[in-house]
N, C-alpha and C positions, 0 to 999 in steps of 0.2 A: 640621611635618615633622621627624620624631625618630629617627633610629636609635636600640636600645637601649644604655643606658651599658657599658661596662665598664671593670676596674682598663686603667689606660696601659698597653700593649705596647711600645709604643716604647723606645729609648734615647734621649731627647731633651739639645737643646744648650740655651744662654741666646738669646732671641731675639733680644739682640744683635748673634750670630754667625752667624744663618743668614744664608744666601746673601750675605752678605759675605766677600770673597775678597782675602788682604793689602791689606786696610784700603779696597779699591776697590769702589763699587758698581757690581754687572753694570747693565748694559744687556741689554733685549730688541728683539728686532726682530719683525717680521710673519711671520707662516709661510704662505706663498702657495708652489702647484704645490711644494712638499717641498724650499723653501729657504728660509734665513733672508733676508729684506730689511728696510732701510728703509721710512718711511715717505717718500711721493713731495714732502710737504713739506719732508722732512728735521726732521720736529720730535718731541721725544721729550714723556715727562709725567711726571715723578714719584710713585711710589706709597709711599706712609707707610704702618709699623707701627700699627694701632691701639691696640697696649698700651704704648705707647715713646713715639708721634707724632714719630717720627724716619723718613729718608727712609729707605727700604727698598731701592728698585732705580728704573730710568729704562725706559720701555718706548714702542716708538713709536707714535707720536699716527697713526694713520692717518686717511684721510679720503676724501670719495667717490671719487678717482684711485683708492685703494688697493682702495677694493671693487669698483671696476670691473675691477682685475688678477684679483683672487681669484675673482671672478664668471666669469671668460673663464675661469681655470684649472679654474675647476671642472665648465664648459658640456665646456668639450674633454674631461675626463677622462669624462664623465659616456656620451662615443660611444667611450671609448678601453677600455684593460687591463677594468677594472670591470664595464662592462656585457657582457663574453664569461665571466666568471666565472661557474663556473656556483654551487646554491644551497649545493652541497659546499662547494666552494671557497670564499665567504664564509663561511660559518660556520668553517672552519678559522682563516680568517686572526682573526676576531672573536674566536677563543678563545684563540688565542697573545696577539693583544693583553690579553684579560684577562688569563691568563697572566703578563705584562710588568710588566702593572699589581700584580696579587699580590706580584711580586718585588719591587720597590721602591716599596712600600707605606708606608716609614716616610720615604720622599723628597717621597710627595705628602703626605704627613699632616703633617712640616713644613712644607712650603711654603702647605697651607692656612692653617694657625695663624698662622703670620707673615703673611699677607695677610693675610687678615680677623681675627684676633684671636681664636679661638673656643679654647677649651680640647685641648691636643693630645690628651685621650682621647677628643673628638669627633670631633675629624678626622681619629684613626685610624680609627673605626667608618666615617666618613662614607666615606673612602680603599677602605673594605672593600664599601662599599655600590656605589662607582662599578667597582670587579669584577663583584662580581654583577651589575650591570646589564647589563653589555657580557657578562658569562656568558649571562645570561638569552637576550636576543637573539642570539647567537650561537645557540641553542638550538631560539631561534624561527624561523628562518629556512625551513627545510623542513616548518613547519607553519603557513605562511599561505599560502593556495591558493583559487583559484576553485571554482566549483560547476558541475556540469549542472542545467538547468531544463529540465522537462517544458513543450512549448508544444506550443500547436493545430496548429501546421502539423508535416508530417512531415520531421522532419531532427533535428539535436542541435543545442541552445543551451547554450553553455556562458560562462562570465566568466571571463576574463585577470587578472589582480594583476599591473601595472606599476608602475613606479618616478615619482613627480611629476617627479623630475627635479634642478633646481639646488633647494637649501630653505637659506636662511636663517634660523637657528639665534640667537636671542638671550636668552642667560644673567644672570639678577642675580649681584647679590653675595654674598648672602647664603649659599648653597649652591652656589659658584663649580662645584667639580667635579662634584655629585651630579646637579646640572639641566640640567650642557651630558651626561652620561651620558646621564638621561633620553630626550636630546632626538638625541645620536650614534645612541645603540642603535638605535633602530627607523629609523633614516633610513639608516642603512649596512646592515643588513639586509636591505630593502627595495629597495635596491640604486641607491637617490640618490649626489650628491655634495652636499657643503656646504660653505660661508660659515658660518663659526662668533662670532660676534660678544660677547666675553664685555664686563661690566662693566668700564668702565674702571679702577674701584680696584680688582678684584680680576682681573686677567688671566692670572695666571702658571702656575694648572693648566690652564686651554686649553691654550697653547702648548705645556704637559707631555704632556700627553695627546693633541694632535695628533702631534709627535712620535713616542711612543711608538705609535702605529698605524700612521707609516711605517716602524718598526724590528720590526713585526709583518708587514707585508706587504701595507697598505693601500697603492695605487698613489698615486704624485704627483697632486694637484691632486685625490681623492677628500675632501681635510680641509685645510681654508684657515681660519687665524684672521685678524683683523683687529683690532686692539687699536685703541679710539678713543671718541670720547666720543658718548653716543646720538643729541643732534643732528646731528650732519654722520655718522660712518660707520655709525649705525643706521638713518638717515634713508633713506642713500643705498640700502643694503641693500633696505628695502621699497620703494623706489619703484624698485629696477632694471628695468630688462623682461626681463630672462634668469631670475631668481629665481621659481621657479615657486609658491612655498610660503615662508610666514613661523610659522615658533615661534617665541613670545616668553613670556618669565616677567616678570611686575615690577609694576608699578602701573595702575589700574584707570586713571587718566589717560594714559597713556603707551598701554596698550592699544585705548582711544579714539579717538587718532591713529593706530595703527597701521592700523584699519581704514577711517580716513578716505582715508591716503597710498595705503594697496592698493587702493582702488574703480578709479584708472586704470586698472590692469593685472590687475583680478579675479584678483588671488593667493589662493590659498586660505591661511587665516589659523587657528589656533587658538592660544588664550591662555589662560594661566594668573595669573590676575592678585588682587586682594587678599583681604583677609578681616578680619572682626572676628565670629568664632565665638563662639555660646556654652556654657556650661560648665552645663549644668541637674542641680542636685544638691536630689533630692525625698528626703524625711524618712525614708523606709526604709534611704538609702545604706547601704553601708559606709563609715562615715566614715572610719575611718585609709588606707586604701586611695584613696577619695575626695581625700582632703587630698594623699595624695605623689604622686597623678595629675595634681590640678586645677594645684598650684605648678610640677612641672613642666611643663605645656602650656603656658604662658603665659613664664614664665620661662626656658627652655632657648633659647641661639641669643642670649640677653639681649634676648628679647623679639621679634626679628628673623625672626621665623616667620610668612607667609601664613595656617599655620593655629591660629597661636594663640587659645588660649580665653581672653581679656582678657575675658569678659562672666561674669561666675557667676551664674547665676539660681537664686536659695536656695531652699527652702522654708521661710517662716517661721517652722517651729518648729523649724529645725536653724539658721537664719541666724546666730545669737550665738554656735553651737559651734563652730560653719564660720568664722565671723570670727575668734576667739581662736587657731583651731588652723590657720588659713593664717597668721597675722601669726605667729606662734609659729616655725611651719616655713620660712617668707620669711625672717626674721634668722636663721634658721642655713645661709642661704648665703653660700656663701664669695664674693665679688668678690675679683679680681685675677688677679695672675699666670699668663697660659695655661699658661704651662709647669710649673705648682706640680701636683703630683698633688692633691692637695686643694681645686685651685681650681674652682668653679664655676659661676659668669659671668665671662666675658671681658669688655672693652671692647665699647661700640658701635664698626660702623664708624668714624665720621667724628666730629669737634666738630659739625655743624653736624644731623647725626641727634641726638646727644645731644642737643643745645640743644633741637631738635623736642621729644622726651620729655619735657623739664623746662619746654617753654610748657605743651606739655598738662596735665601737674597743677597749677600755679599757673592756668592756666582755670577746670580742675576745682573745685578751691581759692577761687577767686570766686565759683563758680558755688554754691556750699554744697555740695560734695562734703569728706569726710573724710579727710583723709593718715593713714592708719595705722601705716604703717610706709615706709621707702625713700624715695628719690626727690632720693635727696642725691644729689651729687658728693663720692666717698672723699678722706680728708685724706693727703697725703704720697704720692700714687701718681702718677705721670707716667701719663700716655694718656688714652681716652676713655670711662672708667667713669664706671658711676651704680648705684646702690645700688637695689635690686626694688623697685616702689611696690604698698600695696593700697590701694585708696579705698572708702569704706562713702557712706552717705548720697547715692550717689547717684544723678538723674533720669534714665529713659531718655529725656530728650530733649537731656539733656549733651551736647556735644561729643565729649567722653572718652569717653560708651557707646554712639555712634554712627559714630565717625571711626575708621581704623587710625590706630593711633599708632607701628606698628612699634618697640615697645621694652618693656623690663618692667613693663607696668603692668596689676594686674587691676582692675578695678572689679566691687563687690559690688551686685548688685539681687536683691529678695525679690518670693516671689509665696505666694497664697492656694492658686492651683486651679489643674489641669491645663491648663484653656483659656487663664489668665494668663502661663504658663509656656510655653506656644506662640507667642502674643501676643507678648512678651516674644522670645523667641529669631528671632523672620521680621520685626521690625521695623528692618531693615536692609537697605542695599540689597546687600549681600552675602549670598554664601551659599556659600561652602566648604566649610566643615568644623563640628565640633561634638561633644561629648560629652553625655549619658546616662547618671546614675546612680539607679539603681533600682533593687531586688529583685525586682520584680514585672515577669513577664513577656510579658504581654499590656501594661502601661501603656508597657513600656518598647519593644514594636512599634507603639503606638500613636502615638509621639512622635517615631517614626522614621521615621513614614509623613506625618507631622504638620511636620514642621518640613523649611522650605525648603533644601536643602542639600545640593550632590553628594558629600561624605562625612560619617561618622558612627558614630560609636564608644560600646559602651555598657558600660558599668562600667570603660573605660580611655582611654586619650588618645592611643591609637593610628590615626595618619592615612593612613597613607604604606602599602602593603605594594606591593613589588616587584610582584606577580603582580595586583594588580586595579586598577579602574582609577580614576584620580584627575584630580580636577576640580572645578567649581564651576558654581552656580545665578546666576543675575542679574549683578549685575556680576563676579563674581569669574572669569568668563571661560569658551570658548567652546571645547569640544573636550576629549577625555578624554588624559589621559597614564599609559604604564605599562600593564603586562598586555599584552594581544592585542591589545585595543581600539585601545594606540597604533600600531599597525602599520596601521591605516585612514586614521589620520592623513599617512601619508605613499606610499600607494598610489594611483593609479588605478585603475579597474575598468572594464575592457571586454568590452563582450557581443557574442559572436560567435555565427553562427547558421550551419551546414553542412545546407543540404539536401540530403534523401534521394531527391529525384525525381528 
């Protein structure tokens, strides 16, 4: 998931300085019913800069007490202001909040880059994306509606579009503001309340963007954050009985339990959870085109993408040109500095993500896989960089060409034939995303109808668009996000029948 690049807009500071205020770090608190509180422990957590690994801000550790407050604020508002609003009237307030959000565009696009560490000319785009989002829905709101049904009997059948009700909302890290968007838009539209449960190390655009939707006109207690770690207040989240619905983005394991803890209380559940895509580039490509698509899909986000193309499946008569001119294009990115205009991977989150990345190649590495390039830790830099890795030589039944490893590592595998090249890409128990490079356009519908996968891009490494809808096969999870589709996601549908006799 990519927004496209562009030069930095912003006026950015050192990220020393952000959100540090005369030398003191703020603290956050919970935003439940449209007030700052505590958590009921009283205990806070520290969140670290990833390009610094210095402490950034203190925000509070909520826990199941805390979700059961924001759960009630949210069950109340859900019969209160909100649900008399009519479909005008939300859509209004939905588009001042964008609105809000456009205007202090360069406040959320700081505040990403210092949480998570991502280069500030992505998290303007990314600042710009979570607009459109909330524009979009805003937009959509008077155009999701029930139908009449012709039936046997004489009278009119028609279907209601209601609201599921309380929905619990759980955001990664990775695309802190863009995913808890995703998952706001169609749920406020649709004319829920939510429990918004972001990532513990990355919670501070939640709390921004709650906020700023009560400063648009969103009623108290329609948008409740809870900052806290996924065991105890993601826990509690799915297993409340008031929560009528559970969004989650993250890990295929985590999404596993999610549907284990919901079976008590039959929540309806959609997940968007991993991936390990692949990148099938057959011998007609355009190769220049091919090379700055394939290193960005893999690389962008440092690697920290659902749908990154970490698997390149070559044809072997292009594989040696493909190898020379990824490894070629991989060292000339820039690692370091989010805030450097020229920089181009950031920091992993965390030391212990990184570390994850650097088992993986040394596996690799054992296993007779080939380090091409990358996969160091940069000399003289404070924070949590690692240098892009490519690997040649090696098996799909590695670790590395089987496993997410969430970080910059592609791995090169070659095939003969069309039917290898299939083979090859559904030998996973994921299925997200994926690219397509070919000239030919019968082979390249062939390959799309062929290969297991709820998105798929061909001649580019485009995953994501606003307007259609996004998701994943087998494990990568269960339900569509984005477009119309996710507006099903978060409605009921009731059939109503008035007879004529």
């Amino acid at each position: 998931m990519k927004p496209p690049r562009r030069a930095p807009k912003p006026e950015v500071t050192s990220p020393e300085n952000i959100r540090v205020t005369n030398g003191k770090l703020p603290e956050e608190s919970l935003w439940i019913d449209g007030n700052d509180l505590p958590a009921a422990s009283g205990k806070t957590r520290e969140l670290l800069n990833p390009a610094t690994a210095k402490t950034l801000s203190r925000v509070a550790e909520g826990g199941a007490e805390d979700v059961d407050r924001a759960v009630k604020a949210a069950k109340k508002a859900l019969d209160g202001p909100w649900s008399r609003f009519s479909s005008r009237e939300r859509a209004r307030v939905l588009f001042k909040f964008a609105g809000l959000i456009r205007e202090r565009i360069t406040e959320l696009s700081d505040m990403e880059t210092t949480n998570t560490g991502k280069p500030v000319r992505d998290s303007y785009d990314e600042a710009e994306a979570v607009a459109n989002t909330i524009e979009y829905y805003a937009g959509a709101v008077s155009r999701h509606y029930g139908e009449t049904i012709p039936v046997g009997k004489n009278g009119v059948n028609m279907t209601l579009r209601e609201p599921v009700g309380v929905c619990g909302l759980i955001v990664p890290w990775n695309y802190p503001a863009v995913i808890a968007s995703w998952k706001l838009g169609p749920a406020l539209a649709c004319g829920n309340t939510v429990v918004l449960k972001p990532s513990e190390l990355t919670p501070l655009s939640a709390l921004w963007l709650a906020r700023m939707a009560g400063e648009a006109g969103v009623p108290e207690g329609v948008i409740n954050v809870v900052t806290g770690a996924g065991e105890t207040a993601g826990a509690a989240l799915v297993e409340h009985p008031d929560v009528a619905k559970i969004s989650f983005t993250g890990s295929t394991e985590i999404g596993q339990s999610i549907i284990r803890a919901s079976a008590a209380t039959l929540k309806r559940v959609s997940l968007e959870l991993g991936g390990k895509s692949p990148n099938i580039v057959f011998d007609d490509a355009d190769m220049p085109r091919c090379i700055e698509g394939s290193v960005a899909s893999v690389f962008s986000n440092t690697g920290q993408d659902c749908c990154a193309r970490s698997r390149a499946i070559v044809h072997e008569r292009v594989y040696d040109e493909f190898l020379e001119k990824v490894v070629k294009r991989t060292q000339k990115y820039v690692v370091g500095d989010p805030y450097n205009a020229d920089t181009d991977l950031g920091p992993m989150i965390t030391s212990g993500q990184r570390q994850r990345t650097l088992d993986y190649i040394r596996a690799g590495q054992r296993e007779g896989a080939k380090l091409l390039c990358g996969g160091s830790v940069p000399d003289g830099i404070r924070g949590f960089y690692v240098t892009p890795a490519v690997l040649s030589q090696v098996d799909p039944g590695m670790p590395i060409a089987r496993e997410e490893i969430f970080g910059p590592v592609l791995c090169v595998l070659s095939f003969k034939t069309e039917e290898e090249a299939v083979q090859l890409a559904n030998a996973t128990e994921y299925g997200l995303s994926g690219s397509i490079w070919t000239r030919d356009s019968a082979r390249a519908l062939r390959m799309a109808r062929a290969v297991r996968s709820g998105n798929l891009s061909v001649n580019c490494a485009s995953s994501v668009h606003l307007e259609a809808p996004f998701g994943g096969y087998k494990k990568s999870g269960v339900g569509r996000e984005l477009g119309m589709k996710a507006m099903d996601l978060y409605t009921e549908v009731k059939n109503v029948f008035i007879s004529a006799d």
